[in-house]
Wavefront OBJ file of the C-alpha trace (Angstrom):
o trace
v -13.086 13.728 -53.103
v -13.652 12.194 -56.523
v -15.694 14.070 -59.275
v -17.775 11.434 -59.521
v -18.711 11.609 -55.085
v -18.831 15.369 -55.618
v -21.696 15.400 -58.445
v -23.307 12.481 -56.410
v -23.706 14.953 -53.701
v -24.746 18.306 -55.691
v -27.401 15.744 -56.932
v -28.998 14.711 -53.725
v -28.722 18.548 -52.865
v -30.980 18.986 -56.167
v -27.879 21.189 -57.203
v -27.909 21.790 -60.904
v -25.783 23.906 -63.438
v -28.546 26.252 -63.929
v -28.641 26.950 -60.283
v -24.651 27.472 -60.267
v -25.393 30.375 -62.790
v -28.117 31.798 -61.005
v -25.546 32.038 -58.074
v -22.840 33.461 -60.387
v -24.862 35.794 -61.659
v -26.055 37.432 -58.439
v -22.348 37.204 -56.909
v -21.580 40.675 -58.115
v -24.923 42.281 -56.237
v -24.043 40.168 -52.947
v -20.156 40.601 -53.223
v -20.393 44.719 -52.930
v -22.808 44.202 -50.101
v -20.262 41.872 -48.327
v -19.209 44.519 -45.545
v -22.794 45.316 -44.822
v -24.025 41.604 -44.767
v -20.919 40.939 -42.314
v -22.190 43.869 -40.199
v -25.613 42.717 -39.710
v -25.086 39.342 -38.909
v -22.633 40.155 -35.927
v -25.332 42.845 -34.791
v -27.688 39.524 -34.681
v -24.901 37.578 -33.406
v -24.321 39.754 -30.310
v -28.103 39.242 -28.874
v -26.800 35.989 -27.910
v -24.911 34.646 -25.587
v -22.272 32.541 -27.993
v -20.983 36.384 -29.062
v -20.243 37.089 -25.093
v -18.235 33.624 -25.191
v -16.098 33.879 -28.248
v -15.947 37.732 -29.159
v -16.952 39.797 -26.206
v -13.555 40.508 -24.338
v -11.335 39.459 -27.864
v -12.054 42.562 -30.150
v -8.830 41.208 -32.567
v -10.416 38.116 -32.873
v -13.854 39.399 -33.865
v -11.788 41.298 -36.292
v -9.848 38.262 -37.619
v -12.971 36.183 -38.250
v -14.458 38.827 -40.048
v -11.889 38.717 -42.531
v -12.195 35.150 -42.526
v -15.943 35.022 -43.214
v -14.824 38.064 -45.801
v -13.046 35.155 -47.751
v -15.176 32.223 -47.146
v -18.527 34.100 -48.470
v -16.169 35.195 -51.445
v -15.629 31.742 -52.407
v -19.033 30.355 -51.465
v -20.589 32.992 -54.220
v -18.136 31.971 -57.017
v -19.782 28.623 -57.017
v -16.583 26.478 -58.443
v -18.021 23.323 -56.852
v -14.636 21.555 -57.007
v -12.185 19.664 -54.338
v -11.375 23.273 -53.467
v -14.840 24.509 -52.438
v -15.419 21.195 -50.291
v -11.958 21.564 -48.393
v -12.691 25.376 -47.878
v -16.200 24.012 -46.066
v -14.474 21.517 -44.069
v -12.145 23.778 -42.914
v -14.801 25.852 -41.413
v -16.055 23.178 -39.695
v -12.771 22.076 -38.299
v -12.503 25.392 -36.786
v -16.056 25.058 -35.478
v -15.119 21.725 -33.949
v -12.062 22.775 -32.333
v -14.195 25.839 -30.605
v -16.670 23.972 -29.695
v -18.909 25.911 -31.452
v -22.850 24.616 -30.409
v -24.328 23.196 -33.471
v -27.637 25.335 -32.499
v -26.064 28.543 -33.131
v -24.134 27.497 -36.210
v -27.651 26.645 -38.048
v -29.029 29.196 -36.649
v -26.304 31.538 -38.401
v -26.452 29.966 -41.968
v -30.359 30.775 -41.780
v -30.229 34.489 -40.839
v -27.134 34.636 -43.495
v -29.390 32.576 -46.169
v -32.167 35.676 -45.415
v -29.643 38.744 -45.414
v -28.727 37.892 -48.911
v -32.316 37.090 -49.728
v -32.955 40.112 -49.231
v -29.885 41.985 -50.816
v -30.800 40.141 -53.597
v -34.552 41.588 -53.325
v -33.532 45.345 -52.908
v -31.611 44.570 -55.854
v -34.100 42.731 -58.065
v -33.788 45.390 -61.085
v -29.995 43.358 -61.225
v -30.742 40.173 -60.681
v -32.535 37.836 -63.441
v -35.110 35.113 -61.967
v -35.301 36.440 -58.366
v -37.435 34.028 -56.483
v -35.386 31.229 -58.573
v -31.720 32.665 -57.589
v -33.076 32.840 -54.007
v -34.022 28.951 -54.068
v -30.412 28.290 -55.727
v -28.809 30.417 -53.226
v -30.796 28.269 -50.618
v -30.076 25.432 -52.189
v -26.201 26.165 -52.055
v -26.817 26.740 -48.480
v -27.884 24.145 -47.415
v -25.192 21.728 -49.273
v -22.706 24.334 -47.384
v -24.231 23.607 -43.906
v -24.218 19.760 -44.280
v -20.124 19.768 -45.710
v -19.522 21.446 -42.599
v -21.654 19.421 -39.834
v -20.446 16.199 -41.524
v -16.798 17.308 -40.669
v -17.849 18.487 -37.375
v -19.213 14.980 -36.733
v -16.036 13.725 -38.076
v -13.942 15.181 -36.134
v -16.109 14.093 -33.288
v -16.197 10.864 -33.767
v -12.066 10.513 -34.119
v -12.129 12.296 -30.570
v -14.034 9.683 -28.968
v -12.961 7.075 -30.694
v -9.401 8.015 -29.257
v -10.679 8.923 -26.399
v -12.548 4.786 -25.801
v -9.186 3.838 -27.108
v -7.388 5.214 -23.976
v -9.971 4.295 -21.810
v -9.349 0.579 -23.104
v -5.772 0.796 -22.348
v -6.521 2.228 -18.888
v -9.094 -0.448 -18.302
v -6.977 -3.179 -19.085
v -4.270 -3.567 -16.935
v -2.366 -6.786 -17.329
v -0.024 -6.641 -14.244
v 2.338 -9.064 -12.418
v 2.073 -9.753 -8.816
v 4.546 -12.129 -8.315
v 7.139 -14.114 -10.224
v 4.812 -16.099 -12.745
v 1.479 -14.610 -12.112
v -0.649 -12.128 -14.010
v -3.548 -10.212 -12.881
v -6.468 -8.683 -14.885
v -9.047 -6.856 -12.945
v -11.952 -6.223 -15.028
v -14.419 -3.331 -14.396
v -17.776 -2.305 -15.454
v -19.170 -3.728 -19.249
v -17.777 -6.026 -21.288
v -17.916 -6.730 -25.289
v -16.669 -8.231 -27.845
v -14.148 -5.311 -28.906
v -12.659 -5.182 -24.797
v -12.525 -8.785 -24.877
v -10.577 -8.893 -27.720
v -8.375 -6.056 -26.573
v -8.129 -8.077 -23.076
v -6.837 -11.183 -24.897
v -4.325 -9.345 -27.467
v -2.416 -7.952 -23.976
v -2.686 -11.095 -22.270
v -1.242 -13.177 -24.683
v 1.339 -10.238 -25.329
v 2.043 -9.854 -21.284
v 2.264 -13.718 -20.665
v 4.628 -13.844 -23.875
v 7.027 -11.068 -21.823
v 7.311 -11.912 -18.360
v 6.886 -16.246 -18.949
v 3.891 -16.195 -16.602
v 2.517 -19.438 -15.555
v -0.902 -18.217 -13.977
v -3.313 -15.444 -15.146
v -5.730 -14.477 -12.644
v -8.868 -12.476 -14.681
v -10.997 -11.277 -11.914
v -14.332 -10.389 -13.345
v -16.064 -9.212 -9.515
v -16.312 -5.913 -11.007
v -18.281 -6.985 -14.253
v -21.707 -5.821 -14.071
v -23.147 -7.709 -16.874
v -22.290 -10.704 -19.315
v -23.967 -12.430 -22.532
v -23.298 -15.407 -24.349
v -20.779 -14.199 -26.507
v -18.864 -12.489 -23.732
v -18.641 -15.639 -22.300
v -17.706 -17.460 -24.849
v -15.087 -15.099 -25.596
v -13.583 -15.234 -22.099
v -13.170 -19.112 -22.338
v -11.369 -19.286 -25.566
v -8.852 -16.431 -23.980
v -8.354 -19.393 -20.851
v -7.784 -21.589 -23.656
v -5.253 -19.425 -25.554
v -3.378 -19.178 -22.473
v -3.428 -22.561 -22.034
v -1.399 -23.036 -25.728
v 1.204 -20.939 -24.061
v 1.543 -22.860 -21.136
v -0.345 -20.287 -18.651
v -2.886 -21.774 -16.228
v -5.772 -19.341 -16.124
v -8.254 -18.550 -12.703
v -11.552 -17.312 -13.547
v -11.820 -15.064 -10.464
v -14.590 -13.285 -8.346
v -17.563 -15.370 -10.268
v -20.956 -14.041 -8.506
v -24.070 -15.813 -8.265
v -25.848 -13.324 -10.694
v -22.522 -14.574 -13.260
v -22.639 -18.074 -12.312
v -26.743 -18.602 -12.709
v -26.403 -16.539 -15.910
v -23.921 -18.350 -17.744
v -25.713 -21.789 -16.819
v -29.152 -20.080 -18.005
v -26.938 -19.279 -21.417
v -25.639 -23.460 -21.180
v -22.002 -21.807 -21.485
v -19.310 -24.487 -20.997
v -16.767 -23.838 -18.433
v -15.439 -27.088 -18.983
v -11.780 -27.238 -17.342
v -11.563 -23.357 -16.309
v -10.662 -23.188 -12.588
v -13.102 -20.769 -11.152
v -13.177 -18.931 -7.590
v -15.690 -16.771 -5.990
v -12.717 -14.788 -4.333
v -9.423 -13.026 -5.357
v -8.034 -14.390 -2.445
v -8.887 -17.942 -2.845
v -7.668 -17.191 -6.816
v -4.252 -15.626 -5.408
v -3.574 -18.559 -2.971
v -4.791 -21.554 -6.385
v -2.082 -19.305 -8.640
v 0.672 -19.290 -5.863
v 0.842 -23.137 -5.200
v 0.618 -23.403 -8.763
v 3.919 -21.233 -8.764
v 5.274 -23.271 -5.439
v 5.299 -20.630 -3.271
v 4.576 -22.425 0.405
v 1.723 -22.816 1.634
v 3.358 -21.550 5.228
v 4.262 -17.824 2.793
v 0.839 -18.418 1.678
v -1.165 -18.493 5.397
v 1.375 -15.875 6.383
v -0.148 -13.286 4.155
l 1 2 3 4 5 6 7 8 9 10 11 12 13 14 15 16 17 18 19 20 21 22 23 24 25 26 27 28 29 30 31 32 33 34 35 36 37 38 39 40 41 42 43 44 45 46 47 48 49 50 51 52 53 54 55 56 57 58 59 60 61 62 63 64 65 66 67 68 69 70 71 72 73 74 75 76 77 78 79 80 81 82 83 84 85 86 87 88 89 90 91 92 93 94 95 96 97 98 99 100 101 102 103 104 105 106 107 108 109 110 111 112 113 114 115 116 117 118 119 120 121 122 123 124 125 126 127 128 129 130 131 132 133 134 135 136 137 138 139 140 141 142 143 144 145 146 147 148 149 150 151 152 153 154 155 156 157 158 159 160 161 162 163 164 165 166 167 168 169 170 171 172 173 174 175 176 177 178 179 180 181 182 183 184 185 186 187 188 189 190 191 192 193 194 195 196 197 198 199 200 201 202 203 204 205 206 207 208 209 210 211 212 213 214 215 216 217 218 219 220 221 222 223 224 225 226 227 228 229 230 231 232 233 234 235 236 237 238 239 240 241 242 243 244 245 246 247 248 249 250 251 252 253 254 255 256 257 258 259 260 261 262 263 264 265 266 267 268 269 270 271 272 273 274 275 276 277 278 279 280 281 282 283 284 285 286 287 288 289 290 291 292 293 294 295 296 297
């Protein structure tokens, strides 16, 4: 993270170098009381039911995280706002993300922590300049601590189910030959821009592999379809087309058929069927399989 982002951010926070050395100055009083703070905040933690999940039957793990928060409170009090300080945060959250850990109880956390040290900090106000001032910056600090970590949280999160729509896409897609020359696509549930794309990138690949003649896109199973959709389904027939595959529209309903007239989409010279079987016996004569074969099946 530049310099530049990282003062951008202690800036919306209202983060300024007088509140850094308010926060320095008090990280001797908070640092001795680091044990104790630890020890009350896992006596609040276990009145809940996240402490039964993660620490209740692991003893060596409550242990280990201890030591952990040990560290990560160390650094948050030194206040060296740098790359450093950021990737420490994110770290946490990573952790947090891979856990599972419910946002509630996080937030939750960094408030009862931001009030233990509050009031460290008060039985200790003979040591500590500006008290009601180094609480706000400590606050403050908190805060920008809380958001570092839910924004890589929500990071995280998002790369999950962005992987996870990716390999639903691919499962969703299936280009497949069912006989010498002929492709089918059976599409299911809703369709936009991004899967129709994604349907015409494996077409074109699949056609270009096996030399198919006939692509049969059977869109029975599509609940829904706009303009654009459409649109974008008619210039993958004509794509086809420039690579010398024939392609059957398939399994057009009446709800499809009065929408895309209500829309005044062109269908020009697509063959369309209102059955998979009419579409399979259209793509075998266009193959030359007999039409004796054909009746036979």
């Amino acid at each position: 993270m530049p310099q530049t982002t990282i003062n951008e951010i202690l800036n919306k926070f209202d983060i300024r170098d007088a509140d850094i050395k308010r926060i320095r100055g008090a990280a001797p009083v908070l640092k001795r009381e680091l044990d104790a703070f630890i020890a009350d905040f896992y006596t609040w933690m276990a009145q809940h039911r996240e402490y039964q999940t993660f620490f209740a039957s692991n003893p060596s793990r409550l242990d280990r995280v201890k030591q952990l928060q040990r560290v990560n409170w160390n650094t948050f009090l030194e206040a060296d706002l740098n790359q450093a300080w950021f990737d420490a945060r994110k770290h946490v959250g990573a952790v947090h993300a891979h856990i599972d850990l419910p946002n509630d109880i996080y937030f939750a956390g960094m408030a009862v922590s931001t009030n233990l040290m509050a009031d460290r900090l008060r039985k200790a106000k003979g040591e500590v300049k500006d008290l009601d001032d180094t609480i706000s910056s400590l606050t403050k600090l908190m805060y920008l601590d809380a958001f570092v970590v839910i924004e890589e949280i929500a990071r995280i999160n998002r790369e999950k189910l962005s992987a996870g729509a990716k390999a639903l896409m691919e499962m969703s897609t299936p280009v497949t030959p069912i006989w010498e020359g002929i492709l089918l696509l059976p599409l299911l549930g809703i369709l936009d821009s991004q899967r129709t794309q994604d349907v015409m990138n494996k077409t074109l690949s699949k056609i270009a592999e096996t030399r198919a003649k006939v692509f049969v896109m059977d869109i029975s199973g599509v609940s829904s379809m706009d303009t654009a959709v459409a649109n974008q389904l008619l210039k993958i027939t004509k794509a086809t087309q420039l690579m010398g595959c024939e392609t059957i529209l398939s399994g057009l309903s009446p709800a499809i058929a009065r929408t895309l007239v209500e829309l005044g989409v062109n269908i020009g010279e697509v063959r369309t069927t209102a059955t998979l079987r009419d579409s399979f016996e259209l793509a075998l004569r266009a193959v030359g399989v007999d039409r004796k074969l054909i009746a036979t099946g």
